[in-house]
N, C-alpha and C positions, 0 to 999 in steps of 0.2 A: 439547586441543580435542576437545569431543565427535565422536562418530561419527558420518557423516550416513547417512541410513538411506531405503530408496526404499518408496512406498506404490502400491501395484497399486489403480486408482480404476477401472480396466475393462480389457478384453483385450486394447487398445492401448497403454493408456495407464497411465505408471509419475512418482511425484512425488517427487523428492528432496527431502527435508526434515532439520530439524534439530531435536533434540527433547531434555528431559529434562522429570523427572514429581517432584514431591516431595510423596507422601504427600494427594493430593488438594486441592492448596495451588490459590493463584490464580495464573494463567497468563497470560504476557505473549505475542502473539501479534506477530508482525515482518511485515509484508507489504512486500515490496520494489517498485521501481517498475520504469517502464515499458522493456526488453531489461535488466535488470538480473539479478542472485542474491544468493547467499549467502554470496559467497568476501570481501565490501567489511569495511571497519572497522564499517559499523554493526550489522551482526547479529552478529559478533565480540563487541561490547561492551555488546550486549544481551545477550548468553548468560551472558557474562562476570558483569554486575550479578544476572541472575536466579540464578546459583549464588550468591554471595554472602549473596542476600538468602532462597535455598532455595525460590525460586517457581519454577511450572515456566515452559517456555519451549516455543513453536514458532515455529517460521519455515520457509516451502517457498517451493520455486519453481515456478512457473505450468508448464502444458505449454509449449514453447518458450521455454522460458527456463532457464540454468545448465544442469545435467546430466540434467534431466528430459526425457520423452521429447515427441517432437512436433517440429516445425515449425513456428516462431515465426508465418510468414504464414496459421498455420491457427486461430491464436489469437484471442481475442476477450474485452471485457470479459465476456458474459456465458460461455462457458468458465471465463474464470479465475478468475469469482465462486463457480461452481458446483464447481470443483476443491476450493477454498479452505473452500468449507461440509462437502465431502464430508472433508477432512482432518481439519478443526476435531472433525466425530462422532466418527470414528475416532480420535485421538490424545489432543484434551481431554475425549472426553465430555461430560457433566454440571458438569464444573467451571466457576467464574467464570473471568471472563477481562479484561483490557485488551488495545483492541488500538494497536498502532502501525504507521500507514500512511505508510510515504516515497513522496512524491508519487504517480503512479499508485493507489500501494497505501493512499493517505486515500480515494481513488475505491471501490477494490475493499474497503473499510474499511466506508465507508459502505453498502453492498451487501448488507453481512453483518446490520446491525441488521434486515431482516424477518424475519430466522430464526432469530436466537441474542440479540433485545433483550434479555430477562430475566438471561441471562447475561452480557453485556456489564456492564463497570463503569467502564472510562475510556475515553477513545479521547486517542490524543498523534495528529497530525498533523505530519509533515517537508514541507515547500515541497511542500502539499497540492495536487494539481492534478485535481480532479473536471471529467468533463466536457471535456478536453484536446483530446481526439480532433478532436471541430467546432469547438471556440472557439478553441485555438491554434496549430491546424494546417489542416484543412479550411477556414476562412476567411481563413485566408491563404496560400493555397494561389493560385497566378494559372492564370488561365481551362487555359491550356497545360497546368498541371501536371493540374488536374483532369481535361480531355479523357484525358490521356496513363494516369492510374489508372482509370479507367474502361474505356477502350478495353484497356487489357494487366491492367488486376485489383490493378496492385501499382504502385507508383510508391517507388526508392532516394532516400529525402530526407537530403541531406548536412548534417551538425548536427557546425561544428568537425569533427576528428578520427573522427567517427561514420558512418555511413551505415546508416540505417533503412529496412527495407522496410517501409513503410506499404501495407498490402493495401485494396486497398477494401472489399469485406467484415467490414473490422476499423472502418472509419470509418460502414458504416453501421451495425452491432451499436453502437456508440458511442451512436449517435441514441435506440438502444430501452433505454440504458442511463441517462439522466438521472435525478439527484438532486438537483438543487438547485433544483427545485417541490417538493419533498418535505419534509413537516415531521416533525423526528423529538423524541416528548417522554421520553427517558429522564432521569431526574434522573441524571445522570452528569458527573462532572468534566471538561471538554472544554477540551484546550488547544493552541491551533497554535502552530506553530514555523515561520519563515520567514524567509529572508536578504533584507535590504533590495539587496543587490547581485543578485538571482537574475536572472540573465535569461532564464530558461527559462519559469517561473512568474508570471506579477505576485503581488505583495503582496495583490490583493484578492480571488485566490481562497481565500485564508484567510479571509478576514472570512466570505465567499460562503458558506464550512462554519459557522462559526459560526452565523451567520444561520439555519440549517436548527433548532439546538438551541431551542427555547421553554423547557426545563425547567430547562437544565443550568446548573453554575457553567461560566462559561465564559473562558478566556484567549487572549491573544493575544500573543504573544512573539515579536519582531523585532530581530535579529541585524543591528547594522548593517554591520558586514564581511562579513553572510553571502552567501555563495552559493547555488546550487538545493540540491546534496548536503550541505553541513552535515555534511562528514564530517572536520574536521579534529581532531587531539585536544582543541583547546580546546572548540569545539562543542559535541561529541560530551558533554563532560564535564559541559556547561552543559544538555544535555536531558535525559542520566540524572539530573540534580538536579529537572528537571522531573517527569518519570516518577516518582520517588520519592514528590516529592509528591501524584500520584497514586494511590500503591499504598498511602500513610499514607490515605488517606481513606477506601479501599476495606477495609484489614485494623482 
């Protein structure tokens, strides 16, 4: 397993990431989601296909997130958009790139194309969830819950086995963060991936991203066993075959 290796982005603040470089080659970018990292089966098996295939590879994790420094309640889509452009210079450079956003990280995916369109060449979305923050959590959130994140800044939202500090500050940076008015025209190969069983996600914020491409070839793949993570070996096996076919379009 490669080294993970940390990126000083300011005097505070340090990004654990995962990296290798081949020769100026095209570079698969990981973006993880939302209290997630880098330790799961899928950036494992991205790494794994980019040696294989000798492309390079990044993946990092957000301030507050995995081993990187910060404190998750201080985190914010636009932070971790800004972390993720500031890595992207420093690591890919100038190089092409696809990227891959698991859920959260289709959001902070999407984020990327004002800065890095021309370089951009696929985007793979995993139970893509743009926009999450108000539409699947803030809105159903009851009167109570809301009073109570307001009044104290932070409300613990219990999810199964989890328990999320949802900061209000992170739900209103969310509002200044939308993308799905946003038209984006890269002629690029765009394709989601989403499990029909997700219950984290519906199914139609895949469509939601698609909708945004005007230009692009665009797919839509749905997993009827799947779940939100998509991290099972069979899965996992079935989007590298996706991703490939990405990477044949672009090399």
């Amino acid at each position: 397993m490669n080294k993970f290796k940390y990126l000083k982005i300011s005097n505070t603040k340090k990004i654990r990431y995962l990296s290798q470089n081949y020769n100026n080659n095209l570079y698969i970018i990981f973006l993880h989601g939302f209290m997630s990292d880098l330790e799961g089966d899928k950036p494992k098996t991205f790494l794994k296909y980019c040696k294989k295939q000798k492309l390079g590879f990044l993946g990092l994790e957000y301030s507050g997130h995995g081993k990187s420094s910060g404190k998750f309640t201080h985190g914010n889509i636009s932070k971790w958009s800004k972390e993720i452009q500031i890595t992207i210079k420093k690591i890919v450079k100038k190089n092409n790139f696809i990227l891959v956003g698991s859920s959260m990280g289709s959001w902070l995916s999407l984020n990327q194309f004002k800065y890095f369109k021309k370089q951009i060449k696929g985007f793979l979305g995993i139970g893509s969830a743009p926009e999450f923050l108000e539409r699947l959590m803030w809105k159903k959130f009851t009167k109570k819950m809301k009073k109570e994140t307001i009044k104290k800044k932070i409300y613990n939202l219990k999810h199964g086995d989890y328990e999320y500090p949802i900061s209000y500050q992170l739900i209103k940076d969310g509002r200044k963060n939308k993308v799905l008015n946003k038209k984006i025209n890269s002629k690029i190969q765009v394709t989601m991936i989403h499990g029909r069983k997700d219950e984290v996600v519906p199914v139609v914020y895949s469509r939601k991203v698609l909708g945004l491409f005007s230009k692009a070839k665009k797919k839509l793949i749905i997993f009827n066993n799947g779940d939100h993570s998509l991290s099972s070996k069979k899965n996992l096996k079935k989007i590298i075959t996706e991703l490939d076919k990405i990477v044949s379009n672009v090399i």
